[in-house]
DRENTORFI-170533 format. One line per 4 residues: number of its first residue (from 0); their letters; for each residue x, y, z of C-alpha. Coordinates in nm, 4 decimals. Layout:
residues N
NUM = A = X,Y,Z  ...;
***
This chain:
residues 200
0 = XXXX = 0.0000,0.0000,0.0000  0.1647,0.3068,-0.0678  0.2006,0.6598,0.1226  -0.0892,0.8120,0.0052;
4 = XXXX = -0.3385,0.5342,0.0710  -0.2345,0.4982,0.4065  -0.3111,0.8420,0.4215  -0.6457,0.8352,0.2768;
8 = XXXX = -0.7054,0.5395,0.5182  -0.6616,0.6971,0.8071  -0.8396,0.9835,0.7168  -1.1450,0.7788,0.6539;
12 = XXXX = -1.0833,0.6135,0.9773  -1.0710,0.9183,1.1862  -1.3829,1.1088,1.0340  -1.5836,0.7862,1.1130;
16 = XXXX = -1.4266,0.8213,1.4682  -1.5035,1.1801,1.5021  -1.9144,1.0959,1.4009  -1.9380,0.8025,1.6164;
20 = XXXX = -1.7756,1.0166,1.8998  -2.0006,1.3135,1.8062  -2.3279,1.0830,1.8354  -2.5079,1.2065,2.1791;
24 = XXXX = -2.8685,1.0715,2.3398  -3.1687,1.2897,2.2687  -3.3818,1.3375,2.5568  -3.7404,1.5206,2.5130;
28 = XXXX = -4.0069,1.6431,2.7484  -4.3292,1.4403,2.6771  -4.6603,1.4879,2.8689  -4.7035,1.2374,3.1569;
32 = XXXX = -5.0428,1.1544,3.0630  -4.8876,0.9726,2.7526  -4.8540,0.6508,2.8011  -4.4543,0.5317,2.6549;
36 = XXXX = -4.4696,0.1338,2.6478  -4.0988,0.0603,2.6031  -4.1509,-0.3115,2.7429  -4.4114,-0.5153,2.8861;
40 = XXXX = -4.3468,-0.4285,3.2244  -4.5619,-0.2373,3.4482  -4.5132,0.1265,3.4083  -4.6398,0.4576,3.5175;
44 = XXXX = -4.9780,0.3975,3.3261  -5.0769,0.0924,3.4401  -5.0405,0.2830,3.7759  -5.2867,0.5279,3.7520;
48 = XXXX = -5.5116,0.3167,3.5341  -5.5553,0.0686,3.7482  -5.6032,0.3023,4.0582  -5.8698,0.4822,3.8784;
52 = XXXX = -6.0825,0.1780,3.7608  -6.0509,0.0963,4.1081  -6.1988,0.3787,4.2899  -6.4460,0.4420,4.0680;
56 = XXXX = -6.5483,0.0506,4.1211  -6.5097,0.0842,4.4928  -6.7404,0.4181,4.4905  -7.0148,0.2062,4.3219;
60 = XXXX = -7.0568,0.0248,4.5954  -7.3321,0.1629,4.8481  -7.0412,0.1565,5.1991  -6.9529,0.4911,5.1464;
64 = XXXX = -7.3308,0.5974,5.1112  -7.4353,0.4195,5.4230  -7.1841,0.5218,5.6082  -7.2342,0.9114,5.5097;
68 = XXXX = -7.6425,0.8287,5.6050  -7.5448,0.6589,5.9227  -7.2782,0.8851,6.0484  -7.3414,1.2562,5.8557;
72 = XXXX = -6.9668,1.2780,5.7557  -6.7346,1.1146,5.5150  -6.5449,0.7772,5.6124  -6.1774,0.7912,5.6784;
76 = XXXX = -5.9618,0.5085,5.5133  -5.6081,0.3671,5.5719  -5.4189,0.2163,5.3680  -5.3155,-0.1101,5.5330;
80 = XXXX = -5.1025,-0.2910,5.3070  -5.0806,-0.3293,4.8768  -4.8119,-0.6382,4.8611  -4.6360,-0.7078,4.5146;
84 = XXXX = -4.6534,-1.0505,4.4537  -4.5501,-1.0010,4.1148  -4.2627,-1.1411,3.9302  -4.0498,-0.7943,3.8716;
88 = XXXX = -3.9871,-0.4847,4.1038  -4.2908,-0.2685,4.1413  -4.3146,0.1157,4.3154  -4.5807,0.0218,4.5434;
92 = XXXX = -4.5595,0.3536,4.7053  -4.6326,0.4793,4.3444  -4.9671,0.2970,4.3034  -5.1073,0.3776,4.6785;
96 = XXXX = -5.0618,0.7816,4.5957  -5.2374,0.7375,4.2906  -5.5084,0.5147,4.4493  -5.5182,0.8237,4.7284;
100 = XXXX = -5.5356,1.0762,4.4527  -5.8254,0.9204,4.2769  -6.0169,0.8753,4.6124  -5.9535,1.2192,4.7839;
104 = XXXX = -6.0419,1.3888,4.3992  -6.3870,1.1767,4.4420  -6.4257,1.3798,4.7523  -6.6421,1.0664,4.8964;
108 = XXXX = -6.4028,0.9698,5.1755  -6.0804,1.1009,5.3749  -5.7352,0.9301,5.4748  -5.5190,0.9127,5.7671;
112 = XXXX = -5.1610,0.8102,5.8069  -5.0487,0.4410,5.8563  -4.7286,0.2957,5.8851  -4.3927,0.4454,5.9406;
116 = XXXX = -4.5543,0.7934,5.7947  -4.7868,0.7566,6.0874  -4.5231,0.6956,6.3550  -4.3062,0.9455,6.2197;
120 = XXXX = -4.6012,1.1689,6.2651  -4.6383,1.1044,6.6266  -4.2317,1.1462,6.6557  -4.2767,1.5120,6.4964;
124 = XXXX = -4.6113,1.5927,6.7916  -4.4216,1.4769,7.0604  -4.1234,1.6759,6.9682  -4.3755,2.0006,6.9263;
128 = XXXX = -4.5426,1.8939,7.2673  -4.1819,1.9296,7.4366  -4.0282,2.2155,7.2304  -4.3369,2.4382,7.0560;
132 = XXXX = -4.5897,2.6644,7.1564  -4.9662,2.5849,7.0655  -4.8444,2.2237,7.0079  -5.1331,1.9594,6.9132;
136 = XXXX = -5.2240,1.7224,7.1914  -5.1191,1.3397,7.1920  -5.4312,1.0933,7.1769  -5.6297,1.3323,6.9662;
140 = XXXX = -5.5912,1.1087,6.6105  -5.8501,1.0583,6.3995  -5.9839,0.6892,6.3682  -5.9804,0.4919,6.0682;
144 = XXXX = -6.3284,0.3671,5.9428  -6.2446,0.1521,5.6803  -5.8908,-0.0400,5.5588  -5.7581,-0.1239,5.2250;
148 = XXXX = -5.5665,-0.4270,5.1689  -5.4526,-0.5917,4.7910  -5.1619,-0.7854,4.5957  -5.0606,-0.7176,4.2798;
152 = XXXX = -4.9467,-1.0990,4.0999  -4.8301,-1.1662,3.7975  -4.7696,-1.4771,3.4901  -4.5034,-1.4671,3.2139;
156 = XXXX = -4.5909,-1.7253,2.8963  -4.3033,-1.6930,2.6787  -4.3014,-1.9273,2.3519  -4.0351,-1.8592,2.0789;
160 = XXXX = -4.0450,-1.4998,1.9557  -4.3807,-1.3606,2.1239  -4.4184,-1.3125,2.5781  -4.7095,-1.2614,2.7312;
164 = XXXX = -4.7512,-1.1002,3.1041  -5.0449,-1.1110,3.2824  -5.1258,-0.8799,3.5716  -5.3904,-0.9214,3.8426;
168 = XXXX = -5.4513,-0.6261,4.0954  -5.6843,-0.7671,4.3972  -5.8080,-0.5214,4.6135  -6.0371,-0.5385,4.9073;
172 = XXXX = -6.2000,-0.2827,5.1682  -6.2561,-0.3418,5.5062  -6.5126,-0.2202,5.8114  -6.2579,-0.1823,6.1002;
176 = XXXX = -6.5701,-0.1868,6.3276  -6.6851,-0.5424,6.2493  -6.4443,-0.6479,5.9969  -6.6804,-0.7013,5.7023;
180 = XXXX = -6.5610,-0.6806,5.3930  -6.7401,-0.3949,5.2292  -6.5883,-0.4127,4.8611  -6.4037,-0.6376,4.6286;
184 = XXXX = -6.2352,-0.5470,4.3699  -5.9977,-0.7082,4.1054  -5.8385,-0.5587,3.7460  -5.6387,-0.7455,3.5122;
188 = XXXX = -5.4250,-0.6559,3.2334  -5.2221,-0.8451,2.9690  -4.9615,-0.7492,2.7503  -4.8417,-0.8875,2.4470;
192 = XXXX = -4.4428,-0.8119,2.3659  -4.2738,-0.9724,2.0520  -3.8951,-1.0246,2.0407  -3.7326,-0.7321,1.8214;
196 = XXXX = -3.3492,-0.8141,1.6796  -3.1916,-0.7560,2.0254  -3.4252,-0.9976,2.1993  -3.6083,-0.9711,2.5347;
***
């Protein structure tokens, strides 16, 4: 090969370096109400989604009427526990805000702090009760009417090129009074991914 190929071979090779090193990741704002499937994993959508066809199923049901006729004021709810049972990593904490959301929006019913957000809670009113003026009183906590309890499972059916995943969110309210189970509810959804050139 002589000088001036070389030459013209390196050139080539360092103007294809130069546009492979110029190549950068585009990154756009999109509205969050758009749903962006990039697999068949649960996703933001799903979230809210589910959480609304929930509620609205939940609100059908005459407890929160009878308890508004019975008591003349709106019942309070806790969220006891949502476990994932499913077979990938879930933000659990993500689908009981949105289930809140939709419920407080209805305006039918009210919520009060469970958990570790409860306790630290109490932490924060006993520090005010030692160390602020006008602090709120300990004991003075408003009772939870109802609870909310659920799972979220899930199947994978692969065969060759095409994977199926099946969700199933079961959710459940219950009278902390008598422990009657008020409302049942239960949404599935199935997705349908087929294996592009890079696979699953």
């Amino acid at each position: 090969m002589t000088i001036i190929k070389q030459i013209k071979v390196l050139m080539i090779a360092a103007v294809a370096v130069s546009i492979v090193g110029c190549s950068s990741t585009r990154v756009s704002r999109v509205d969050s109400n758009e749903e962006i499937a990039l697999s068949d994993r649960w996703n933001a959508k799903d979230s809210q989604l589910v959480s609304e066809e929930m509620i609205t199923d939940m609100l059908s049901f005459p407890w929160a009427r009878d308890f508004e006729l019975k008591n003349n004021t709106r019942p309070t709810i806790i969220i006891q526990r949502i476990a994932n049972k499913s077979h990938e990593h879930i933000a659990i904490d993500t689908f009981v805000n949105d289930i809140k959301r939709s419920l407080l929006r209805s305006g039918r019913a009210d919520f009060v702090a469970g958990g570790e957000e409860r306790q630290s809670i109490r932490d924060e009113r006993q520090d005010q009760e030692l160390n602020a003026t006008a602090a709120k009183e300990q004991g003075q906590e408003q009772a939870a009417d109802f609870a909310i309890s659920g799972s979220i499972n899930s199947i994978v059916d692969q065969v060759d090129d095409e994977r199926v995943t099946f969700y199933q969110v079961d959710m459940k309210l219950i009278d902390m009074a008598n422990n009657r189970e008020v409302w049942n509810g239960q949404k599935k959804i199935q997705k349908l991914q087929e294996k592009g050139g890079f696979g699953f």
